[in-house]
N, CA, C and O of each residue as an XYZ file, in Angstrom:
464
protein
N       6.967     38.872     54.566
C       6.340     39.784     55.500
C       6.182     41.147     54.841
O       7.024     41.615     54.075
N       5.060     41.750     55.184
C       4.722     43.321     54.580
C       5.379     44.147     55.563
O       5.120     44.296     56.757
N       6.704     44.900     54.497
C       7.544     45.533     55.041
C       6.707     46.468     56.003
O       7.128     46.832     57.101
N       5.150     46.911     55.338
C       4.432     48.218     56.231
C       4.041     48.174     57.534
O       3.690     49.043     58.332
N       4.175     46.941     57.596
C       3.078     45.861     59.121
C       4.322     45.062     59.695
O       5.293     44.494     59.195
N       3.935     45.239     60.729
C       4.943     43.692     61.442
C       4.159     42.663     61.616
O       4.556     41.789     62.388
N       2.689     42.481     60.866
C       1.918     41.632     60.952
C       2.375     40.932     59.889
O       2.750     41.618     58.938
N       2.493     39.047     59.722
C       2.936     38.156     59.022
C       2.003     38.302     58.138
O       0.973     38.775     58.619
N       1.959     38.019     56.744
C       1.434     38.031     55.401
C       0.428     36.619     55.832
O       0.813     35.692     56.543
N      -0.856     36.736     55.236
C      -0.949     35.251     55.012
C      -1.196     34.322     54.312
O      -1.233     34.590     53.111
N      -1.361     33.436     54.558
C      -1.353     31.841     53.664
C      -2.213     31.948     52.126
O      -3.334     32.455     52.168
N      -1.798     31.579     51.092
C      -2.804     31.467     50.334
C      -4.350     31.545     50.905
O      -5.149     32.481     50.869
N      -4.472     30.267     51.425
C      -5.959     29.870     51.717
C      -6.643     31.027     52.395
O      -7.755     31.392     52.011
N      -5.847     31.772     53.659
C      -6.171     32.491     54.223
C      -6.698     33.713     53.299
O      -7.910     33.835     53.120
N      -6.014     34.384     52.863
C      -6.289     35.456     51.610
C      -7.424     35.197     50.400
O      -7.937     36.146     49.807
N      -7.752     33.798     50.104
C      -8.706     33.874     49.339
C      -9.703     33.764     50.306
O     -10.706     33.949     49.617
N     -10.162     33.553     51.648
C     -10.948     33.726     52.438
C     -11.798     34.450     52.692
O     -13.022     34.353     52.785
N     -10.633     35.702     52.883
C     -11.034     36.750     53.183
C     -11.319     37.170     52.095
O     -12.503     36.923     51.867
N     -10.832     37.694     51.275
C     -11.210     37.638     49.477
C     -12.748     37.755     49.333
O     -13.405     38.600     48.725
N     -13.266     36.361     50.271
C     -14.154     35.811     49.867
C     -15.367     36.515     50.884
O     -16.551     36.728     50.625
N     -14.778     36.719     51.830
C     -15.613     37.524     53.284
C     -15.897     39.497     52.501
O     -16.825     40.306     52.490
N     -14.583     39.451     52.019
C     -14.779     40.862     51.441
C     -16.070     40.899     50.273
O     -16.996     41.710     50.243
N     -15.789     39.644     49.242
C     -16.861     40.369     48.017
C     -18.020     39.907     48.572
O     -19.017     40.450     48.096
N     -18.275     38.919     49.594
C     -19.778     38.883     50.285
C     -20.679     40.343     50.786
O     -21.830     40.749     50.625
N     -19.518     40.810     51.430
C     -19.708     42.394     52.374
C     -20.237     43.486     51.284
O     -21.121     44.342     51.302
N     -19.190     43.012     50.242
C     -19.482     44.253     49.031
C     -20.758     43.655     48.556
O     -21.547     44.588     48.704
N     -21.165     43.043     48.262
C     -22.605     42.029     47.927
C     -23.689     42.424     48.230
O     -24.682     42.083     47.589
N     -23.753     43.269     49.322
C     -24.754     43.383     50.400
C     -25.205     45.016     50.048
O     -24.640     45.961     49.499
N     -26.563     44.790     50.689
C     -26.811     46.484     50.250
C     -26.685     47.533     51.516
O     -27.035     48.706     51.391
N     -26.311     47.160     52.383
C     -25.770     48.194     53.251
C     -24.477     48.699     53.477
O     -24.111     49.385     54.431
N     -23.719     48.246     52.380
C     -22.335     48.604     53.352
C     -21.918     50.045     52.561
O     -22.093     50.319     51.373
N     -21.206     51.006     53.802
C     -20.970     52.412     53.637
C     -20.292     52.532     52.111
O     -19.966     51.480     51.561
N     -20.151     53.366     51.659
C     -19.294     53.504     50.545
C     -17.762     53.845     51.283
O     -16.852     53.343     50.624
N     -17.356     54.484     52.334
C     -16.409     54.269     52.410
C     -15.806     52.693     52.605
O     -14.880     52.146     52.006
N     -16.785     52.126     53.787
C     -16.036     50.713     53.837
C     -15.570     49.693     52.618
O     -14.611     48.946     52.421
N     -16.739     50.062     51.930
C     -16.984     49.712     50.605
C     -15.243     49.805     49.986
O     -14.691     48.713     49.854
N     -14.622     50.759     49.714
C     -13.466     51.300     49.641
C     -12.258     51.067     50.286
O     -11.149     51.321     49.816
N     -12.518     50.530     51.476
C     -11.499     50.027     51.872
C     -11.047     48.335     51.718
O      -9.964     47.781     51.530
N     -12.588     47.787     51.917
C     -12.576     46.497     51.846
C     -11.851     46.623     49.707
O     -10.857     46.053     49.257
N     -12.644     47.370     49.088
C     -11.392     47.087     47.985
C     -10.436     47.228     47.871
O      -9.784     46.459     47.165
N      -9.771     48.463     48.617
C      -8.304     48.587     48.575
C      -7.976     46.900     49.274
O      -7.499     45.962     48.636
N      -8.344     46.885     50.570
C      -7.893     45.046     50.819
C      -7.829     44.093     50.211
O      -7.023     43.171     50.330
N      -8.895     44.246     49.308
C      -9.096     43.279     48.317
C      -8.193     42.862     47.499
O      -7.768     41.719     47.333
N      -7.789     44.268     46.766
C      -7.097     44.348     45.677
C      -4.945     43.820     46.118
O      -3.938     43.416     45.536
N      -5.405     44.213     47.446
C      -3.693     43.729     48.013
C      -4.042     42.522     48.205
O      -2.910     42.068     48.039
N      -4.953     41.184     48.517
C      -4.304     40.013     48.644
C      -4.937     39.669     47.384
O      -4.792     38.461     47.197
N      -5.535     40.187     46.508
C      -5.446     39.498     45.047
C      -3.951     39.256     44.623
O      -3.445     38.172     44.330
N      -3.229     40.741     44.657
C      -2.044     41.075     44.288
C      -1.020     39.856     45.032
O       0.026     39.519     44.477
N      -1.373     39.373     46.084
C      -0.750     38.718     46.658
C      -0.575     36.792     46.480
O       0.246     35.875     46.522
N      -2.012     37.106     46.267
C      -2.204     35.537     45.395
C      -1.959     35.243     44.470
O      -1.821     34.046     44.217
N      -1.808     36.121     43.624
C      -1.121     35.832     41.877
C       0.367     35.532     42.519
O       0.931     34.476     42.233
N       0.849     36.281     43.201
C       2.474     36.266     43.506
C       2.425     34.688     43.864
O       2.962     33.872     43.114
N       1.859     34.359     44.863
C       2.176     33.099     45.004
C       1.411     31.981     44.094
O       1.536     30.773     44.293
N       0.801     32.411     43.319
C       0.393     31.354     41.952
C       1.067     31.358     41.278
O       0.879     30.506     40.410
N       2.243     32.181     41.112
C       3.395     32.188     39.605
C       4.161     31.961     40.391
O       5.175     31.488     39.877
N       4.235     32.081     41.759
C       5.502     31.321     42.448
C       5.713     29.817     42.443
O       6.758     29.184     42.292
N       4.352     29.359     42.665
C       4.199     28.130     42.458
C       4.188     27.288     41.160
O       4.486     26.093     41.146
N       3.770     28.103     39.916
C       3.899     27.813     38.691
C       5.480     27.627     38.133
O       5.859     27.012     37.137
N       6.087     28.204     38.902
C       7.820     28.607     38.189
C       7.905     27.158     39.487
O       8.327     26.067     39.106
N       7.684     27.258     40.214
C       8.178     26.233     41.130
C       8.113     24.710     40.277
O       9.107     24.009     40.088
N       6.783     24.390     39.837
C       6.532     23.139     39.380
C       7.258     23.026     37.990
O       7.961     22.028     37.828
N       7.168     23.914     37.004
C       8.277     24.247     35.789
C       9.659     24.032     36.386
O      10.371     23.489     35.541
N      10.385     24.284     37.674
C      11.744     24.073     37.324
C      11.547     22.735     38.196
O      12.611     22.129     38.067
N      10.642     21.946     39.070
C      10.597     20.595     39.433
C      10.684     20.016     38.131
O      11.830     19.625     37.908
N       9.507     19.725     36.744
C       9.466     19.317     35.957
C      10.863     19.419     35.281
O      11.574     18.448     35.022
N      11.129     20.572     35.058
C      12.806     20.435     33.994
C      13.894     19.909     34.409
O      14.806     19.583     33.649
N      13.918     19.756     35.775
C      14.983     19.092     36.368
C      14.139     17.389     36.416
O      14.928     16.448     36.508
N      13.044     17.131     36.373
C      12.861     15.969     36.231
C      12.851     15.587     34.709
O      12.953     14.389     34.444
N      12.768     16.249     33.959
C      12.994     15.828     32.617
C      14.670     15.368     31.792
O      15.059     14.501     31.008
N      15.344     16.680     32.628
C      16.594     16.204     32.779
C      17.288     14.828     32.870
O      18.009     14.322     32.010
N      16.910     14.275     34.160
C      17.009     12.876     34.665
C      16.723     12.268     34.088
O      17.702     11.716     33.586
N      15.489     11.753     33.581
C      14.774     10.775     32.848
C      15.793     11.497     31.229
O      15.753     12.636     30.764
N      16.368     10.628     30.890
C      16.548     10.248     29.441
C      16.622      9.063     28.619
O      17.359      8.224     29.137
N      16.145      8.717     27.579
C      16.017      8.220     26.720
C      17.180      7.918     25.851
O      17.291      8.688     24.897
N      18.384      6.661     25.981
C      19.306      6.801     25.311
C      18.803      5.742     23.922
O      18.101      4.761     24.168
N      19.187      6.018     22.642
C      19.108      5.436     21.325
C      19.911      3.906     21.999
O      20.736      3.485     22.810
N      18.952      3.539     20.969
C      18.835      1.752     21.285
C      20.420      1.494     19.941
O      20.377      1.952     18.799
N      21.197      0.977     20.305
C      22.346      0.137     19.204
C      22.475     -0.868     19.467
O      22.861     -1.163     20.599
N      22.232     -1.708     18.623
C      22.535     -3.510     18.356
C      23.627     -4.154     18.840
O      23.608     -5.192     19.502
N      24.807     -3.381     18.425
C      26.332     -3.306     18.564
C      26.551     -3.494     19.907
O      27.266     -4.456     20.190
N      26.100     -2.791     20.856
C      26.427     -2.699     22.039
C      26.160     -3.862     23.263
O      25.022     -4.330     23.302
N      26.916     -4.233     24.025
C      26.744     -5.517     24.818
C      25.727     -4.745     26.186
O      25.998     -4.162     27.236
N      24.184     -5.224     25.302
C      23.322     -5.636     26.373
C      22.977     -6.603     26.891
O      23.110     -7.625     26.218
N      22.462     -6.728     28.112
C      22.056     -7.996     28.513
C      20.836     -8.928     27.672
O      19.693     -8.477     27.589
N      21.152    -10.075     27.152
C      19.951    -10.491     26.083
C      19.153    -10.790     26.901
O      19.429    -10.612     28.088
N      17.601    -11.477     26.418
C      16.669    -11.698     27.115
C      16.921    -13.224     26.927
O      17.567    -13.601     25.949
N      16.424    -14.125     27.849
C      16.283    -15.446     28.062
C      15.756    -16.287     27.022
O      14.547    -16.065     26.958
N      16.105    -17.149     26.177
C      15.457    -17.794     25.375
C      14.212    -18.441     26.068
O      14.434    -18.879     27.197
N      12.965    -18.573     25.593
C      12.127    -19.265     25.301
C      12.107    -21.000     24.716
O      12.364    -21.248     23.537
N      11.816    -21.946     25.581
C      11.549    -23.076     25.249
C      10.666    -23.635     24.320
O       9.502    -23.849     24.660
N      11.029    -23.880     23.281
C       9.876    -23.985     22.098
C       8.425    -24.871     22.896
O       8.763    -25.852     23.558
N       7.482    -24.681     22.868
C       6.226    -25.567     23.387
C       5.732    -26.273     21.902
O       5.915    -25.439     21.015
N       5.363    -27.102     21.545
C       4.156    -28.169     21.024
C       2.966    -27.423     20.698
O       2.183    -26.943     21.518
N       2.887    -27.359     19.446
C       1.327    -26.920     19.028
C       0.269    -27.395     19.407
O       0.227    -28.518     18.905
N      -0.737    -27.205     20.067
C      -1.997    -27.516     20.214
C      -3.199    -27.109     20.250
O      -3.335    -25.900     20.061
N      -4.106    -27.698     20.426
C      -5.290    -27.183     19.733
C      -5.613    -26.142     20.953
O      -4.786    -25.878     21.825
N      -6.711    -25.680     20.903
C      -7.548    -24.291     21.632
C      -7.604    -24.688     22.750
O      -7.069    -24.186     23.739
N      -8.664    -26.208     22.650
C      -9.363    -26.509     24.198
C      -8.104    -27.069     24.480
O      -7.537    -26.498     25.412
N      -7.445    -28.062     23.942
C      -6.241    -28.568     24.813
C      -5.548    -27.675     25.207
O      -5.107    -28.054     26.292
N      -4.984    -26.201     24.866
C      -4.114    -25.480     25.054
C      -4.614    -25.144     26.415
O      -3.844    -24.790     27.308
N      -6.107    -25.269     26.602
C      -6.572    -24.173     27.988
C      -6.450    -25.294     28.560
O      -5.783    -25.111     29.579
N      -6.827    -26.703     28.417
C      -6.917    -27.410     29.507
C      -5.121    -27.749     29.979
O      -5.000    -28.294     31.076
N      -4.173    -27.534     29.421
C      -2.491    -27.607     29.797
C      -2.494    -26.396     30.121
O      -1.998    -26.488     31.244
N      -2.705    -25.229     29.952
C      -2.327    -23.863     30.845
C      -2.795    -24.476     32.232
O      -1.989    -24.715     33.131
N      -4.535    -24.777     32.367
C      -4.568    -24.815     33.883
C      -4.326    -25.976     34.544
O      -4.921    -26.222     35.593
N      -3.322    -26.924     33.946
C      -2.784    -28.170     34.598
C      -1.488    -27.458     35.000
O      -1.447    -27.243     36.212
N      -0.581    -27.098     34.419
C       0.724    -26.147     34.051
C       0.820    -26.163     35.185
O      -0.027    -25.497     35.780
N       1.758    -26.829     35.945
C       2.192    -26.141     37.211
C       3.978    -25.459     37.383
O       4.475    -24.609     38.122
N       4.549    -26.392     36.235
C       5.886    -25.996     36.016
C       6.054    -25.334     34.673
O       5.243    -25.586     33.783
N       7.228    -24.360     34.434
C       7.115    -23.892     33.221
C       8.312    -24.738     32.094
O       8.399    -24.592     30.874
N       9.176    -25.667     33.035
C       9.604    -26.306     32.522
C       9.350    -27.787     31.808
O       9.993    -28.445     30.989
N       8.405    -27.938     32.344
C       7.176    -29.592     31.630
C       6.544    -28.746     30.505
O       6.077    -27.627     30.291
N       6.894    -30.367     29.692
C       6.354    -30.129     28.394
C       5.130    -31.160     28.585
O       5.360    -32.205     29.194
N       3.458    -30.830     27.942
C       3.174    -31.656     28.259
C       2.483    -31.893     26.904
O       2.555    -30.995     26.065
N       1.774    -33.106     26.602
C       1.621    -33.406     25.143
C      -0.506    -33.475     25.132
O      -1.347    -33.447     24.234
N      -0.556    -33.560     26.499
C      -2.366    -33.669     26.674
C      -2.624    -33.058     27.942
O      -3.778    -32.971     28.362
């Protein structure tokens, strides 16, 4: 909250809005030079205000990321150590190309061996 106002600050979206309502106004060829002046002083406070919350949000996602990098580690692989092995493989029968495709799509078990 802006200590100067008891009016609530607002939202990102809101501030580039207006942002956006302001440099239209300035755009235009009638507007007073004072208004002109004020709408920049406005301007220039929720610019000021949107960077704040763009590096707020930037430091935000930097310490999400480092604490997720944290977590995730990568421990060195050793031989030595009792991992769980992987399942042996049942040796299969060499065969030719077309026979091989025509036993894949017969294959209904992975335990049949089949020879045609």
């Amino acid at each position: 909250m802006n200590p100067s106002s008891s009016k609530p600050e607002p939202t990102f979206e809101q501030a580039m809005e207006r942002l956006e309502e302001i440099v239209s106004a300035m755009e235009g060829d009638r507007t007073p030079l004072e208004e002109m002046l004020v709408g920049y002083e406005e301007g220039m406070n929720l610019l000021h205000l949107c960077r704040q919350r763009i590096d707020s949000a930037r430091k935000r996602v930097e310490l999400i990321t480092l604490q997720a990098e944290r977590k995730a580690s990568l421990t060195p692989f050793d031989p030595g150590e009792n991992t769980p092995e992987a399942p042996e493989e049942k040796p299969k029968l060499a065969t030719s190309p077309s026979r091989r495709r025509k036993a894949d799509a017969e294959e209904t078990n992975d335990d049949d061996i089949r020879l045609f």
